[in-house]
N, C-alpha and C positions, 0 to 999 in steps of 0.2 A: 459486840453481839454475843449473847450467850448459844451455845448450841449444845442441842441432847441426840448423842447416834445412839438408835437403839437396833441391838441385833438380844439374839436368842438361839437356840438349836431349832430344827425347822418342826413349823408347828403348835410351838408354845403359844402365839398368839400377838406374837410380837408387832405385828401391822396396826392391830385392833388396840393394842397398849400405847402405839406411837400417833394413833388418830386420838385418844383422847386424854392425850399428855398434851397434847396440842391444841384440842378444846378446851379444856382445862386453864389451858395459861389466858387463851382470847378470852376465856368469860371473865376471869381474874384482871385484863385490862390491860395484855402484854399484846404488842404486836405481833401476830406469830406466822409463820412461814412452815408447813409443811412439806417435806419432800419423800416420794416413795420411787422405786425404779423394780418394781415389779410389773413386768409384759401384763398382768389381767391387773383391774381395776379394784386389788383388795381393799386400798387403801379408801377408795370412793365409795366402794360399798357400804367401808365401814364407817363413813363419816353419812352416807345418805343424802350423795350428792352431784355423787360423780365426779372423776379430774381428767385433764386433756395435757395435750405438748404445752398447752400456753396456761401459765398460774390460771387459777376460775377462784372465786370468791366462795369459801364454803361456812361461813360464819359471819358474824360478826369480831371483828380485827384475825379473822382465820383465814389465809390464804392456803391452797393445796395446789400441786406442783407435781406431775410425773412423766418427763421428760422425755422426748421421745427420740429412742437411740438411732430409730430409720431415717428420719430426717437428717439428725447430727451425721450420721455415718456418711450420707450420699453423698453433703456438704463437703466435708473432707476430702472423698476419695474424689470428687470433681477438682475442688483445689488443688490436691496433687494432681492428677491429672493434666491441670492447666500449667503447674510447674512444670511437667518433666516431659513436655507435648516433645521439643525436640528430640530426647532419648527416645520415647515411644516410638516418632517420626522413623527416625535411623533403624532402629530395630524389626519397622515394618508390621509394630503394632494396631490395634485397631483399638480405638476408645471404647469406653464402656458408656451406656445412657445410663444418665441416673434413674430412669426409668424400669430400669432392669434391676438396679442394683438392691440386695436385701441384706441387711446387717448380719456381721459375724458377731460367733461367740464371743462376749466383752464388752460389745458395741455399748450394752447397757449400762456395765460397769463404768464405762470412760465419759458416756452423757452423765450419770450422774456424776461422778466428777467433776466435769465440767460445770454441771448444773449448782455443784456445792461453793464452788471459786464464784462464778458470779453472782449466787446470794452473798457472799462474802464480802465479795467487793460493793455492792451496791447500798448495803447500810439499810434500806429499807424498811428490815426490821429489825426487833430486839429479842426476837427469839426464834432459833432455827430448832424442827424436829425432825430429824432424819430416819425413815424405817428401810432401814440397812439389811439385805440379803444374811441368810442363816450365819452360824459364827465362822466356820471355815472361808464361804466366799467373802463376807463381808472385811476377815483380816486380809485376805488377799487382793480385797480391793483398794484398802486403807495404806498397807504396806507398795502398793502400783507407782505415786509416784517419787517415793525411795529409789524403787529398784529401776526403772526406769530414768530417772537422774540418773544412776550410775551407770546404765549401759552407757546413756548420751555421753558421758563422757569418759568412758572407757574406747567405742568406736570413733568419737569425733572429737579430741581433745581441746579444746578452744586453743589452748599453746600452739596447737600444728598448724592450726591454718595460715596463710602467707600472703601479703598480699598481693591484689586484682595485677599490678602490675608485674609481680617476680613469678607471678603462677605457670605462664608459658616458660621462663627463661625454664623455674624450676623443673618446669616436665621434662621439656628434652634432657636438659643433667640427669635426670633418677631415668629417664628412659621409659616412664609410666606414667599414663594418667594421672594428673593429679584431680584429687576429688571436686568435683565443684562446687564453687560457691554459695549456691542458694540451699546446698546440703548444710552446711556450715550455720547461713543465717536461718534456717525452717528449727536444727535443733537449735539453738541460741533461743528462739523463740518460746519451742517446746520445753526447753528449763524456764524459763519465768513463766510460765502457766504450770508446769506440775511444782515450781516452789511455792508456788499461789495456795494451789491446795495443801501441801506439805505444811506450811505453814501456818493453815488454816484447820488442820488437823491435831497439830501438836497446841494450840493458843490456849491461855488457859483457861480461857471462856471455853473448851470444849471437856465433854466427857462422855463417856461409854454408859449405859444402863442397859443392862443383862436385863432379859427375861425368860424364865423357866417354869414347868413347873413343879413343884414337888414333890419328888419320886424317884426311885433308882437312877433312871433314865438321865432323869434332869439334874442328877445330884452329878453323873458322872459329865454330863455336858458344860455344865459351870465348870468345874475343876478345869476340864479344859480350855473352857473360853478364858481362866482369868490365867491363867496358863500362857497364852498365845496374846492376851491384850498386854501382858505382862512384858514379853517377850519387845512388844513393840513400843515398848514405853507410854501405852496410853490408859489413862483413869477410869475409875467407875468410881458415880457415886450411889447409886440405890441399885441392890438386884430386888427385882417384883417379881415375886412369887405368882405366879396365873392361875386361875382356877384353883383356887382353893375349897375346899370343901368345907361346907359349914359342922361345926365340932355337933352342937346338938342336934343332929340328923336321929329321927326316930326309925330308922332303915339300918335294919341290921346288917342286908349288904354292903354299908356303906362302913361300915366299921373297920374294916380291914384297909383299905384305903385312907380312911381320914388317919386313921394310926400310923399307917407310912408316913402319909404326909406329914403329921406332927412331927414326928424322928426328925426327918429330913428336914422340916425348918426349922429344928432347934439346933441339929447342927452345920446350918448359915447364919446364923443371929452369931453365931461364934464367931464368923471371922467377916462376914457382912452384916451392910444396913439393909435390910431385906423387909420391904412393903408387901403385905400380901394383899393380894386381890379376889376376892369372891368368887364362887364359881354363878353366871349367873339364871341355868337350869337352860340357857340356849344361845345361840350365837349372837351376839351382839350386833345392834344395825341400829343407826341412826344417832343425834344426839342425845336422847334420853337415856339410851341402853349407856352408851360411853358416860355420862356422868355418874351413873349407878356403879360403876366399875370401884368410883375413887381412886385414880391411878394416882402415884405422888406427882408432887406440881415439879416445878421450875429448878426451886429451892437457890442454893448456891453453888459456884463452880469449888469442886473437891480442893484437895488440899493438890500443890503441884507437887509430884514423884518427878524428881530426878534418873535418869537412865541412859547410860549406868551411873550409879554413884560413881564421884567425884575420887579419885585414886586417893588411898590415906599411907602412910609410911609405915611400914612394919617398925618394929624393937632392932630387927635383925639389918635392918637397913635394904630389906627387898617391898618391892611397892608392891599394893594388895587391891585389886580392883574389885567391885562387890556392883555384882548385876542382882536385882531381886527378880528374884523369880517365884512367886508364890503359889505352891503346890505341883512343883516340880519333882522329879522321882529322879536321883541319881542312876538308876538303869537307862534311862532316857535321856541323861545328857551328853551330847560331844559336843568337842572342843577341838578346829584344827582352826592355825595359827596361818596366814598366807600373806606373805607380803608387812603391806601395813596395814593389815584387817586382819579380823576374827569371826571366824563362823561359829556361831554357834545354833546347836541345836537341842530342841526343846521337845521333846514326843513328836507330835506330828508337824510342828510347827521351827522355823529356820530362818535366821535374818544375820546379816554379813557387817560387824561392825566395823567401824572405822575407830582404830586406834589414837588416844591421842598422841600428841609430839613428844611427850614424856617416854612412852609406852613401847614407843617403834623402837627407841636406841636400848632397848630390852628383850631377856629372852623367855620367855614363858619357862619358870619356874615349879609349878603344880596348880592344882585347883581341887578344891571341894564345895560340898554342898550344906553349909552352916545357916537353918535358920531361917527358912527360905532362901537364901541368899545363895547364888555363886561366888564364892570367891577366885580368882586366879593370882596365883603369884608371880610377880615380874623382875627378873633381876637384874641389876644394870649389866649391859655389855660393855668391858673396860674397851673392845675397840672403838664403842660409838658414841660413850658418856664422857664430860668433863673430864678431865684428870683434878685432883684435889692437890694443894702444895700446903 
């Protein structure tokens, strides 16, 4: 299944671009699946159709999808609930109705999540279009079950657990509770669903399409988005320009802006594929406005970026690892070394890599900023590398 996430800095138009990327491919003959997780109904507006918790048919082969996080949440927090009724019990707890209950901050971000694992899993269609919250939450949603895999198994190690039968002996020996059980199998569980999405994230049927639009604002908001997609090792392959303004405009006021704008997309054509789209004198509704847009189609899944590059061997005999980072500013990068991982950080954006087996019996050497590229040097440690004879 091909899949297009589209985010953008907030405002640019990004929902109205993903509603008719996705008309676009159903009138072209792709089965297509939309997904938005925005609380008001942008996405329905802008297709002129309206969407609910359960898929609704908004085209022909166009399904639309916007998930709804109040329901998922109650779900949930009942299931736990039902798990952990004897802790509650003991505690002297009082349940909660799910009648009462109203989603927390997030709640949205985890239904779509959710919501993106089982388009995934169900094959259905042949083309997913996702309109992904602005660029900051949308990498924090993207990056969720990364970091969340790693809490799971920084707090609950799958090694530790012990089993059903030695868990009483084990308690009395440590003199402490030991954790129970159904704690153990709930995250066991929760890692194959958030590897579901992780995995469904990185596939190379998927990629990133930026939208902005052209101007100061927007010039600095790319830099960052490709900055932070970068950072996460995920692709793009078209940024669309939004709102563009028509060059032969007989409006003098409009001169001053069409000329920024021009600047500013001639310097994205430089390092993107950059589709511009029309401004088109008012908000977009329905399927005729969205075809008038011409947003670019389907096309092909980008080329796959490895990240980080694959370690390469210096002259010097020190190994040299090369993270790209494309339009990063040496003033904004650190680098701390912990364990067997590396944090790095990128302006506003920070993701905790996992070193490989090479790397760990190494000691961070130096680093620079060549080319786009991080490099770091790694130098072996004679107490933890081969010995040569």
């Amino acid at each position: 299944m091909r899949t297009i996430l589209i985010t953008g800095p907030g405002g640019c138009g990004r929902t109205t671009v993903a509603a008719a990327t996705a008309l676009r491919a159903a009138r072209e003959g792709t089965n297509t699946l939309v997904l938005s997780a925005d609380r008001t109904d942008t996405l329905g507006a802008a297709l002129g159709t309206g969407t609910g918790a359960a898929p609704v048919r908004a085209a022909g082969n166009l399904t639309a999808w916007r998930p709804d996080s109040a329901e998922d949440f109650r779900d949930d927090l009942a299931a736990f609930q039902d798990r952990a009724r004897a802790a509650l019990d003991l505690l002297g707890a009082s349940p909660l109705d799910p009648e009462e209950l109203t989603p927390l901050p997030g709640a949205g971000e985890l239904a779509l999540l959710r919501a993106l694992r089982d388009a995934a899993l169900s094959q259905e269609h042949d083309l997913l279009v996702v309109d992904l919250p602005p660029v900051p939450h949308a990498l924090a949603l993207l990056a969720l079950p990364e970091e969340l895999r790693r809490y799971l198994r920084r707090l609950l190690p799958p090694e530790r657990q012990a089993a059903r039968a030695l868990r009483p002996v084990l308690g009395r020996l440590a003199g402490v509770p030991m954790p129970a059980q159904w704690l153990y199998e709930t995250a066991a569980r929760w890692d194959v669903e958030l590897a579901a999405v992780e995995a469904f994230v990185r596939d190379e049927g998927t990629v990133v399409r930026l939208v902005a639009e052209p101007g100061p604002a927007g010039a600095d908001a790319v830099r960052a988005a490709s900055l932070g997609l970068a950072l996460r090792g995920l692709r793009t392959d078209v940024l669309v320009a939004n709102r563009v303004l028509p060059e032969a405009s007989g409006d003098t006021w409009l001169a001053g802006p069409v000329a920024q704008q021009r600047k500013v997309l001639e310097e994205w054509r430089e390092s993107y594929d950059v589709h511009a789209v029309g401004h088109l004198g008012h908000d977009p509704r329905g399927a005729g406005d969205l075809a008038a847009l011409a947003v670019p189609g389907a096309g092909r899944a980008a080329a796959r970026v490895e990240w980080p590059v694959t370690d390469r061997l210096a002259e010097d005999g020190v190994l040299v690892w090369h993270l790209p980072l494309p339009g990063a500013l040496r003033d904004e990068l650190d680098l701390v070394r912990r364990g067997d991982e590396l944090l790095v950080t990128a302006g506003p954006f920070r993701r905790i890599v996992p070193l490989p087996s090479a790397l760990r019996r190494c000691t961070v050497d130096g680093a620079a900023l060549r080319e786009d590229e991080l490099r770091i040097r790694f130098a072996p440690d004679p107490r933890l590398w081969p010995g040569t004879r």
